[in-house]
N, C-alpha and C positions, 0 to 999 in steps of 0.2 A: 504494500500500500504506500503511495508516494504521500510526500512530507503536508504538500498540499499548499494554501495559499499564505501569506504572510496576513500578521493580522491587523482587524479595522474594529474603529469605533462608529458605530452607529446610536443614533436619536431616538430613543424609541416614545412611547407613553410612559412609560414609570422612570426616566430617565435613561444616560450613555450607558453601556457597554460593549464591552471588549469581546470580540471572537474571532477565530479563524475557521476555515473551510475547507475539507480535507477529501476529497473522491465525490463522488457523482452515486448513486439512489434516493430512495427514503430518507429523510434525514434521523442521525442517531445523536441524539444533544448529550454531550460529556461532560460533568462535574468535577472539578479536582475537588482534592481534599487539602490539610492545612499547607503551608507555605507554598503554594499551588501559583494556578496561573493558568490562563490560556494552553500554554504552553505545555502542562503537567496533563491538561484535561485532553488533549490529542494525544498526547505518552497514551495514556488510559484507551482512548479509541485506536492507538495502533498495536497494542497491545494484543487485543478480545476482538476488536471488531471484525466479522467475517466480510470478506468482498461482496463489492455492490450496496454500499452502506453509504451517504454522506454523513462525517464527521462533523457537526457543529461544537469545535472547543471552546470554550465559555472561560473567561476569566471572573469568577462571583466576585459583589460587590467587596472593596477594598484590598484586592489584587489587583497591580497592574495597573491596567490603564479604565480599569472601573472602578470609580468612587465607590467606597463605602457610606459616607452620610446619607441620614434616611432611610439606607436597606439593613439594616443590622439583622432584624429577624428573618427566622428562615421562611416567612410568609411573605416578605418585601420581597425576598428574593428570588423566590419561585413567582410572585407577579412580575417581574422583572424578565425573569426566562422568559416568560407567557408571552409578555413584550417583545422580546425577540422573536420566538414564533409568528406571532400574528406581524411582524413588522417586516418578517424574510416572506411570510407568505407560501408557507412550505409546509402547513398543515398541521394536522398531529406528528408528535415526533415519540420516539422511541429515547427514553431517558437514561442513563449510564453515572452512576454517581459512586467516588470512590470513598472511601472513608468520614472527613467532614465535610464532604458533599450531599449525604444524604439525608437531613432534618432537610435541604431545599430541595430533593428530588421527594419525596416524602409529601412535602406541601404542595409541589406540582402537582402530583397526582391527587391531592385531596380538594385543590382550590379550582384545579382546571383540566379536569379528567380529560374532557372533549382534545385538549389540545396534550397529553402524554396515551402514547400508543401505548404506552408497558414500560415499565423499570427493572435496572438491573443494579444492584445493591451491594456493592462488591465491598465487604470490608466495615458496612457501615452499622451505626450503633440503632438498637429499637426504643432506646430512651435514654435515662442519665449515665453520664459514663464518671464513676467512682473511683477508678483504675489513678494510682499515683500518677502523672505526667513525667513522660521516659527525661532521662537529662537529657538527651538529644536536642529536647524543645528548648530547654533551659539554654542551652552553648547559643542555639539557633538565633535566639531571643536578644542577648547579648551581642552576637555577631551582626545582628542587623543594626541593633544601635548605636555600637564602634565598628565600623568600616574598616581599621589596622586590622582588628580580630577577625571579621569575615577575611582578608587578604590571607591573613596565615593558614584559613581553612580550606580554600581555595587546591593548593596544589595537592593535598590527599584528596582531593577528590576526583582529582584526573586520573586515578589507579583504578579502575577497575576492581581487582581484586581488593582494595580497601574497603573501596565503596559496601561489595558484598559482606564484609566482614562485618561492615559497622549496621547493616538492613538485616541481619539475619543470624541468629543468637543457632541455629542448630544445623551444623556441621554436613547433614544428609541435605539442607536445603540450600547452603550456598552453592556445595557441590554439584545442584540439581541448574543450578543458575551461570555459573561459571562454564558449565555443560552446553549449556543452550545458545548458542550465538546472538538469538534476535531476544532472548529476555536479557542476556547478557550488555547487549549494544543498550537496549532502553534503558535498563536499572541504573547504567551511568549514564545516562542523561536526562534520564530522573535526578539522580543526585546532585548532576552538574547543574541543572536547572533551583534546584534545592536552596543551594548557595550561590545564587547570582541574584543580584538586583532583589535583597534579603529585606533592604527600608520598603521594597516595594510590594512588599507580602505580608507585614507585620502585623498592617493594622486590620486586615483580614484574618489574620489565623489569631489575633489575639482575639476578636470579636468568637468564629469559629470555637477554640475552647471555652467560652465564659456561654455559650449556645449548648455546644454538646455536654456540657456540667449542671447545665439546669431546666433541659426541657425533656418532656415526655410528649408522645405520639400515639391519639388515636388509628392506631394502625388499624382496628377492626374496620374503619371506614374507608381504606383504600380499595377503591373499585376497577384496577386495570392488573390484567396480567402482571405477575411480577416474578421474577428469579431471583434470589439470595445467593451470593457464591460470598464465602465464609471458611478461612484456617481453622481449625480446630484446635490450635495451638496458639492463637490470636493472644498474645499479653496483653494488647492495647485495649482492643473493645472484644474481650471473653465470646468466645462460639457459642457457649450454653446459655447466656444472656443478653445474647444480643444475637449471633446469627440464627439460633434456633427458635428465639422468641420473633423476630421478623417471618421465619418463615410457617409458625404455627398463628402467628395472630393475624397476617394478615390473608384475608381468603383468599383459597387458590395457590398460594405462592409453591415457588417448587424450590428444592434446597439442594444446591449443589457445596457438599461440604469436601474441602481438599483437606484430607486426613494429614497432620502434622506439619500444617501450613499455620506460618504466623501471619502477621499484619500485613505482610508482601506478599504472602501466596500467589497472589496472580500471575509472580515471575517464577517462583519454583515452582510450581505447579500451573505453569502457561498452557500447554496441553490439552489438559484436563478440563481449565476452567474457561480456555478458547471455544470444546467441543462443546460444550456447556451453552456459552452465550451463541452461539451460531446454529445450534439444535431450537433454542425455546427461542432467539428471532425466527428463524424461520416458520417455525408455528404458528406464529402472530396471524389473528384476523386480516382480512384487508383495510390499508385505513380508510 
């Protein structure tokens, strides 16, 4: 799947946001999650997404080159998608939310059903997430607001083999990544993405934590198709309370669980959780 277009800000009704455009179908709208971007939410759709899909990467409010003022909840924010849908003109879309993306894929689906063809939930929490915050965030956190400190973070992160080191706590899963070429290429450039332009992600993933710490989600009201793909070994947002609780409350949903997959599953277990989203897209109604 080619890199696809560079990105724009467009006008919408709830306000600008930032997206690019990535291959020619249906459109599949991708959510990053924290220290995210435009940028991280096409990683995510080059990742999973099967051929014949357009990619619409979204940078959420206070990434990038999308203001955060006014959108803070993940209700502003999924009216905001909404706005982009109805402003491309490209219909119901097929939603893809990784981690702190999904309380807005979530509200999509419960504020503007007509405009989300189905969700795919990779990663993400079914309500408060309790879970102490990794020091990862903490370094992250400080690196954005000294600039010296992100410069010295910068060159481990051109390693490859670091990068998997520091994403991936169990030895059978780096190996599975390291293995892989095309999980191998994205994960560092996920990472490289990670730590660049760190001011310009902050004030979103700090908003992002202070959201996913204190809201919960009538999930029994989501009414569109939906897949769950969920580690089982998730530290971050627990499988048993969160992947398994999305795919038991919300109706219908189907669970694809990658057995001894942490927070990053989607790359050690790319495969699996590829066959996964390109089996239940294809199932889709027509929109």
């Amino acid at each position: 799947m080619n890199v696809g277009s560079s990105p724009c800000r467009v006008e919408t009704s709830h306000g600008p946001v930032e997206y690019a455009a990535i291959g020619d179908g249906p459109p599949l709208l991708c959510l990053h999650g924290a220290m995210g971007g435009h940028d991280q939410s096409a990683i995510l759709g080059r990742l999973l997404a099967p051929e014949g899909w357009r990619i619409l990467a979204v940078s959420r409010p206070g990434y990038l080159g999308t203001p955060l003022g006014g959108r803070e909840t993940p209700e502003a924010q999924a009216d905001l998608c909404a706005a982009l849908l109805e402003h491309l003109a490209v219909g119901p879309a097929a939603v893809m939310a990784v981690s702190g993306g999904g309380p807005c894929a979530l509200h999509l689906a419960l504020r503007h059903p007509r405009l989300t063809r189905a969700l795919v939930l990779v990663s993400t929490c079914s309500g408060r997430i309790t879970e102490r915050l990794p020091l990862a965030w903490h370094i992250l956190r400080l690196a954005a607001r000294f600039p010296r400190l992100g410069a010295l973070l910068r060159p481990k992160a051109a390693s490859p083999g670091q990068a998997v080191k520091r994403g991936f706590r169990d030895p059978a899963s780096r190996r599975a990544v390291i293995n892989d070429p095309e999980a191998l290429a994205l994960f560092t450039e996920l990472s490289a993405h990670t730590r660049s332009r760190l001011g310009e992600r902050l004030a979103g993933t700090v908003n992002d934590v202070a959201v996913i710490r204190s809201r919960d989600y009538p999930l029994e009201d989501v009414a569109v198709p939906t897949l769950v793909v969920h580690g089982t070994t998730d530290p971050h947002v627990p499988f048993a309370a969160h992947g398994q609780q999305l795919a038991e409350r919300i109706p219908g949903a189907r669970l694809a669980a990658l057995a001894g997959g942490e927070h990053a599953a989607v790359f050690s277990h790319r495969r699996q959780a590829r066959q996964a989203v390109a089996a239940f897209l294809a199932g889709l109604p027509e929109a």
